[in-house]
C-alpha positions as CSV (number, residue, x, y, z in Angstrom):
1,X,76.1,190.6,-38.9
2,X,76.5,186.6,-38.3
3,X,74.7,184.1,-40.2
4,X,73.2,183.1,-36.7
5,X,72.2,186.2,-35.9
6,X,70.2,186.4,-38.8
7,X,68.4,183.3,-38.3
8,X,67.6,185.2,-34.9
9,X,66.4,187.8,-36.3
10,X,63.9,185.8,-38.4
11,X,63.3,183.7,-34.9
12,X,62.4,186.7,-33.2
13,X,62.2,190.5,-34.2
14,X,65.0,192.8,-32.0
15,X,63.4,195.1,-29.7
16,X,63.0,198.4,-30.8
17,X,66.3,199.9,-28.5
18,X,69.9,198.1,-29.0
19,X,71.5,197.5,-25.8
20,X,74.7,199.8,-25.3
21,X,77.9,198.4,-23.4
22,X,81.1,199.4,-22.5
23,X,82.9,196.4,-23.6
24,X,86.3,197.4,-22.0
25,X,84.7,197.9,-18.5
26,X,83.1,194.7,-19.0
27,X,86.2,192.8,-20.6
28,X,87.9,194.6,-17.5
29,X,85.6,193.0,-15.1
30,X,86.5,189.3,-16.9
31,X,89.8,189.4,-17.1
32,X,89.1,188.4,-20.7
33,X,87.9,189.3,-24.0
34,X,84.5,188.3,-25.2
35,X,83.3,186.8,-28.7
36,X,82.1,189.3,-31.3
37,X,79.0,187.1,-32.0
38,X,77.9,187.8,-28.4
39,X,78.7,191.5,-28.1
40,X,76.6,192.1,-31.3
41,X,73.8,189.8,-29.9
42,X,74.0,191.7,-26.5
43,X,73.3,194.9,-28.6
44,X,70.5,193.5,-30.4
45,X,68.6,191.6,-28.0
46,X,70.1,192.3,-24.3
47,X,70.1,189.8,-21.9
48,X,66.8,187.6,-22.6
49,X,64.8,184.5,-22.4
50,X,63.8,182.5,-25.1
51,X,61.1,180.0,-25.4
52,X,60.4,180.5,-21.8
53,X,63.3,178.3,-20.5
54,X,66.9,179.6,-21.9
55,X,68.2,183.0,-20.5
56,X,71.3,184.9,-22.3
57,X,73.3,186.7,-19.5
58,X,74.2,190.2,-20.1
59,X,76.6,192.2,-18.6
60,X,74.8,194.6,-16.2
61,X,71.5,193.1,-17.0
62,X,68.3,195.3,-16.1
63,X,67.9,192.4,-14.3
64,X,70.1,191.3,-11.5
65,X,69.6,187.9,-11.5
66,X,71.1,187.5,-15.0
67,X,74.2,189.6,-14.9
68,X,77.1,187.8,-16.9
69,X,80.1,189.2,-14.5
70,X,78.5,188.1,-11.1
71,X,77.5,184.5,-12.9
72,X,81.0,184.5,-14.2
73,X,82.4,185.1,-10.8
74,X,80.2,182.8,-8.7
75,X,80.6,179.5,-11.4
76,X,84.1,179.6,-10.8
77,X,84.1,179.4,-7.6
78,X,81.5,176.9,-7.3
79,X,83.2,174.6,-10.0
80,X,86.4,174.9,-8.5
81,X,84.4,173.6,-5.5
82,X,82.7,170.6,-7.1
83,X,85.7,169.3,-9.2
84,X,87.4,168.7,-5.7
85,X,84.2,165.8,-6.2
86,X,83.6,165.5,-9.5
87,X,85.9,164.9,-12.3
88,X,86.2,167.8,-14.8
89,X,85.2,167.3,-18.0
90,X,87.4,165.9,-20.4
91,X,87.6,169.3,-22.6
92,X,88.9,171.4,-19.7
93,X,91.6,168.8,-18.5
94,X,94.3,170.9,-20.5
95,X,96.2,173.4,-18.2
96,X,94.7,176.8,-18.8
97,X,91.4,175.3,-20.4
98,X,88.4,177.0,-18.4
99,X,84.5,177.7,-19.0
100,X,82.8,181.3,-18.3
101,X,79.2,181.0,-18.3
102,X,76.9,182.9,-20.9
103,X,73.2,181.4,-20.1
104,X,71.3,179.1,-18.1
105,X,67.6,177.9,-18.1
106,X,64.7,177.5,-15.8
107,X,65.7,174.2,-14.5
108,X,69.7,175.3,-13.6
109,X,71.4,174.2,-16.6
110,X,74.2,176.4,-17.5
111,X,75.6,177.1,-20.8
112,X,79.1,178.4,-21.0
113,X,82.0,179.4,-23.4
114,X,85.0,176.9,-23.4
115,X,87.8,178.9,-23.3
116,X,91.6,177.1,-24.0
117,X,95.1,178.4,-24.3
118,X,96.0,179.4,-27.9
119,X,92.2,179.9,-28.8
120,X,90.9,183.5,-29.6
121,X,87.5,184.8,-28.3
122,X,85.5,184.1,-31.4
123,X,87.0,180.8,-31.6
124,X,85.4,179.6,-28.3
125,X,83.2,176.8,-28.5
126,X,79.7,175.9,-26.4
127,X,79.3,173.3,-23.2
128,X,76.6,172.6,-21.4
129,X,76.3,171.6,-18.0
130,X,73.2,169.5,-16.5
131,X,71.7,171.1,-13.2
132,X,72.0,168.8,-10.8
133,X,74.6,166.3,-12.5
134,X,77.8,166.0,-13.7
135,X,76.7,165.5,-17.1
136,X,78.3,167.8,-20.0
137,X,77.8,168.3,-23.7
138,X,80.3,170.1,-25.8
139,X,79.2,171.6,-29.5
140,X,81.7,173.0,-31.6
141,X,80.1,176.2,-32.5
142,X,80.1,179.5,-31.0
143,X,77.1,180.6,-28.7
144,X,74.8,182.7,-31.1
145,X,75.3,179.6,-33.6
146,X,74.0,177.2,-30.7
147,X,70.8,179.2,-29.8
148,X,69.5,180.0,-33.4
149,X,70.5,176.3,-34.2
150,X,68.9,174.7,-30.9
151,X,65.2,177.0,-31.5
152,X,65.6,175.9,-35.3
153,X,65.6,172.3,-34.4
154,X,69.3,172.2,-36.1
155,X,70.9,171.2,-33.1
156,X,69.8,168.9,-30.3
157,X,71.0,168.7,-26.4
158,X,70.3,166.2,-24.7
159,X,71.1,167.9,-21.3
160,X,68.7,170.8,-22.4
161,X,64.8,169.7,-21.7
162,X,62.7,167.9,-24.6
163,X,60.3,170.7,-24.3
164,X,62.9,173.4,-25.6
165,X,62.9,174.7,-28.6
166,X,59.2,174.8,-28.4
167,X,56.7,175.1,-32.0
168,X,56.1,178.7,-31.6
169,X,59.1,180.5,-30.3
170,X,58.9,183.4,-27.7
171,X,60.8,185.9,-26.8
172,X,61.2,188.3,-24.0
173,X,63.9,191.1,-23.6
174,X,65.1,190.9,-19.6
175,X,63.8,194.0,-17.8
176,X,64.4,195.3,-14.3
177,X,62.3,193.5,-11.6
């Protein structure tokens, strides 16, 4: 288990029922191989919302709205669409560099993986992407690191809202709807 996850874990207590995937199907979908630190966190916690603001996407989430391989699918394409506008950020100007989403929040920010040639899944690093703006953040740590870091208070955004992390932290495991 990750130090990260960890923290998590003292954050908030798992749910009582890990959350099984088939990680080749999934990987299949993606065209890619995902970070350890996020499978593991998909078993524990499943796709969820955290102090009432920053969903984790989960493959095949219970709830639609929050499935990781339909957001992966539809940011591209809507990226590719905006950067015909909008200058890409400088981390993804290197041929091959890309971003796959992993969460967003209440107010349409998106968090995603920054993937680059040469770099192996659990290498990736974290960027975030303001809703409506071409604002973007890049922190050098991979994605269970930047949620237990950004509810601790470790790490601060300032694309994500002031009101996130908030003093008492919540929890809720994404159900169907």
């Amino acid at each position: 288990m990750t130090n990260a996850l960890t923290r998590l874990l003292e954050i908030a207590p798992a749910p009582s029922e890990p959350r099984q995937k088939d990680w080749d199907e999934v990987e299949r979908n993606l065209g890619v191989e995902l970070p350890a630190d996020y499978k593991e966190f998909i078993h524990v916690y499943g796709g969820s919302n955290w102090d009432d603001y920053l969903y984790v996407l989960e493959p095949a989430c219970p709830n639609e709205n929050y499935d990781l391989i339909q957001w992966a699918k539809d940011q591209a394409e809507d990226l590719e669409d905006l950067w015909e506008f909008e200058k890409k950020p400088a981390e993804l100007e290197a041929e091959g560099s890309r971003v796959i989403p992993w969460g967003t929040t209440d107010n349409g920010e998106v968090l995603y993986w920054l993937v680059r040639p040469g770099l192996e899944p659990n290498q990736w690093t974290v960027m975030v992407n303001e809703a409506r703006g071409d604002r973007w953040e890049h922190f050098s740590v991979p994605c269970t690191q930047f949620l237990a870091a950004s509810l601790d208070g470790e790490l601060q955004s300032n694309v994500l809202s002031s009101l996130f992390p908030r003093a008492t932290h919540e929890f809720r495991q994404l159900g169907a709807v």
